[in-house]
N, C-alpha and C positions, 0 to 999 in steps of 0.2 A: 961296580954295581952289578947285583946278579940278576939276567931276564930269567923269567916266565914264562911259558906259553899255558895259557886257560883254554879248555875247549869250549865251545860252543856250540850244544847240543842239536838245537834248533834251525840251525844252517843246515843240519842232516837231514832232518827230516823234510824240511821244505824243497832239499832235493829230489828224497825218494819219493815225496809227489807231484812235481815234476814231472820225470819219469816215468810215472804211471799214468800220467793223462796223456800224453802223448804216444805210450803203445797202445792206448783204449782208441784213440783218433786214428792212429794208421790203420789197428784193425778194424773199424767201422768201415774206411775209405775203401779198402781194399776186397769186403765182401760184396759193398755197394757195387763196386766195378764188376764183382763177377758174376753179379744177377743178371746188371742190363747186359752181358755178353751174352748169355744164355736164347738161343732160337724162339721163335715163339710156336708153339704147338700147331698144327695144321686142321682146317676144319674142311669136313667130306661133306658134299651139297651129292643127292641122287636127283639125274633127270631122267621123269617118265613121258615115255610118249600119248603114254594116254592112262587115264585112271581104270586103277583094277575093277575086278567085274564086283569082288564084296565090298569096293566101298559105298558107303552112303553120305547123303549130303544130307544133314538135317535141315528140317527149314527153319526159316528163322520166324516167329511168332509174329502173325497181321496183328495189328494194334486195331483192334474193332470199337469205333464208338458205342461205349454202353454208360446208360445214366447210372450217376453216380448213386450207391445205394447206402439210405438212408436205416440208421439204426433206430428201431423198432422206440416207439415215444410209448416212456414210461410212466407213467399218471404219479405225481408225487405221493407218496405214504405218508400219510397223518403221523406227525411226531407223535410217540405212545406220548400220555399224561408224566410230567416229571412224579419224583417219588414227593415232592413235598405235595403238589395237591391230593395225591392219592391217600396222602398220612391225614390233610384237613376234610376230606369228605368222609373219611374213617372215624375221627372226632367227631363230628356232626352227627355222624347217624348213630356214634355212639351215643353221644347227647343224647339226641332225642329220643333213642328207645328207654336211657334212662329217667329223663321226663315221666316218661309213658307210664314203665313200670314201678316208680314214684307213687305211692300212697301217701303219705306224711300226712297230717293236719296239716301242715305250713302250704301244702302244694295243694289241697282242698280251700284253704280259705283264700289263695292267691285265686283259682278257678273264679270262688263265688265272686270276689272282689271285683273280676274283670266282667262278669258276668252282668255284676248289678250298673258294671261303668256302661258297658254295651245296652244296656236296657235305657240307664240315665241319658245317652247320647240316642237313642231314636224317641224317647218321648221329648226334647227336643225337638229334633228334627219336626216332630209331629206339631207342637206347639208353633212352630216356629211359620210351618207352611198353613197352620189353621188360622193364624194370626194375619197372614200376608191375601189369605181370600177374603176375612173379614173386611180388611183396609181395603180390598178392589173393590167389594159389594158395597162400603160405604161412599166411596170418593165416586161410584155410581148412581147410587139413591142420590146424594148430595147433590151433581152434575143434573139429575133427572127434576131433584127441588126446583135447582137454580133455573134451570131452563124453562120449568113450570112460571116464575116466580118472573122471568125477564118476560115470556110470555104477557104476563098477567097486566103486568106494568106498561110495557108496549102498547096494549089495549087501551088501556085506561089515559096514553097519553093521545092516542087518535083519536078517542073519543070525546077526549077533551077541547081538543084542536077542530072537532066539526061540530062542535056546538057552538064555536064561536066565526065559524066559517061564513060569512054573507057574499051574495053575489046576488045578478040577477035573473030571471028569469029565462032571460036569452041564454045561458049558459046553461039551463036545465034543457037544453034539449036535444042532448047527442051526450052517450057515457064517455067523460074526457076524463086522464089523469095526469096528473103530475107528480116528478119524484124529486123531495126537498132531503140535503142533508143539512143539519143542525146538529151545533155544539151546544151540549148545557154545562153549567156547573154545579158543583155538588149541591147545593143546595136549590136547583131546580129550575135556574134562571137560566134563560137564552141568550148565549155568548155567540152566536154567528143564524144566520142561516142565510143557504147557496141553493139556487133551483140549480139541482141537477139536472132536470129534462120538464123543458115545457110540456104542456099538455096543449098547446098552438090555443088554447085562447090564453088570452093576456087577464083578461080583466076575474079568470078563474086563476091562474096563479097567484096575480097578486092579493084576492078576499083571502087567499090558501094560507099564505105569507103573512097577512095581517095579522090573522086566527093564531099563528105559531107565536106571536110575538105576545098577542092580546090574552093568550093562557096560561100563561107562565105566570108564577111559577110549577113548572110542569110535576105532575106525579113521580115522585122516586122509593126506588125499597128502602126500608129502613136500614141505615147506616152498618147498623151491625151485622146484614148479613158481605158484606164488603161485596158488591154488587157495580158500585159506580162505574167502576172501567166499563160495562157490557155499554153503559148510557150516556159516555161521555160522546161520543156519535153516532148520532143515529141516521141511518138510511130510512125517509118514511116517504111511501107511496101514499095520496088521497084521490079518490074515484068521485066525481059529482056523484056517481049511484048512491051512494054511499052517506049522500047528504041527510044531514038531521030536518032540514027547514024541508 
């Protein structure tokens, strides 16, 4: 049997680097060594005995308290108007001078139209506050009737009430009065009567009292003018002066 020998290229080469890393290592090693042998430079210090006559010593700046200064206050500046309102006030005033120098019939009879609404809304107005004086002056006259009218009737019930008033003669001789409240009802009858205040004789309030009761049915206004509230009580004062007898 016949041998062989195969080379095997790659074993070479992996020698020759090898090889090569380790002359790169010796020489690293070996310039490292020659640097730190190397002296180190020498440094020259001069001593003087005394400072030359040109030098100078500057000084060194005092720090002086000074109040801190304030920059100048600026008043804010009005943002100009943006461009969009400047563009809407430009439309308007275009508007309106076009308005203005507007002739048309349409823009003449819109004028009168408004013209005749402005006239319709103050006559109005006018009727409105003539009407509203009328109603004061009546609900016056009316107040001035009724008052006329409650008047009248008030009368006519005192006069009524001392013609029926008896007492005696002992009682005619000093002006005494008394003040009676009495309730009527509509139809003119006497539903209560209270001496509010003696007149200090007895025997004059009570002919006074009798007379209230003894007249009834008392005088009242006719129905229609709706009156009863004023006479459904009445406060009445009677004066012996005053007597019919």
């Amino acid at each position: 049997m016949n041998a062989y020998v195969v080379a095997e290229p790659y074993k070479i080469s992996a020698g020759a680097l090898a090889l090569l890393v380790h002359v790169i290592f010796f020489s690293l090693l070996f310039f490292s060594f020659s640097w730190q042998m190397q002296a180190p430079q020498g440094m020259v210090v001069e001593i003087w005995d005394s400072l030359p006559a040109d030098f100078e010593v500057q000084a060194q700046p005092q720090l002086v308290n000074q109040e801190p200064v304030l920059a100048p206050k600026v008043d804010s500046v009005p943002a100009a108007p943006a461009a969009a309102d400047i563009e809407l006030k430009n439309k308007k005033k275009l508007k309106a001078e076009k308005l203005k120098a507007d002739n048309s019939p349409s823009r003449k009879l819109a004028e009168k139209r408004a013209e005749q609404a402005e006239r319709r809304m103050e006559e109005v107005e006018r009727q409105a506050q003539s009407h509203a004086q009328a109603q004061k002056k009546a609900q016056m006259e009316t107040a001035a009737a009724s008052g006329k009218v409650i008047d009248e009737y008030v009368g006519k019930i005192r006069a009524k009430i001392r013609q029926k008033t008896v007492w005696s003669d002992s009682a005619r001789s000093a002006d005494i009065k008394a003040k009676f409240d009495v309730t009527l009802l509509p139809n003119g009858d006497v539903l209560s009567v209270s001496l509010a205040k003696s007149s200090g004789n007895v025997a004059y309030d009570d002919a006074v009292e009798r007379a209230i009761r003894k007249a009834q049915p008392l005088p009242l206004p006719p129905a229609e003018q709706n009156l009863f509230n004023k006479f459904r009580e009445l406060h009445l004062t009677f004066s012996s002066a005053e007597s019919g007898q």
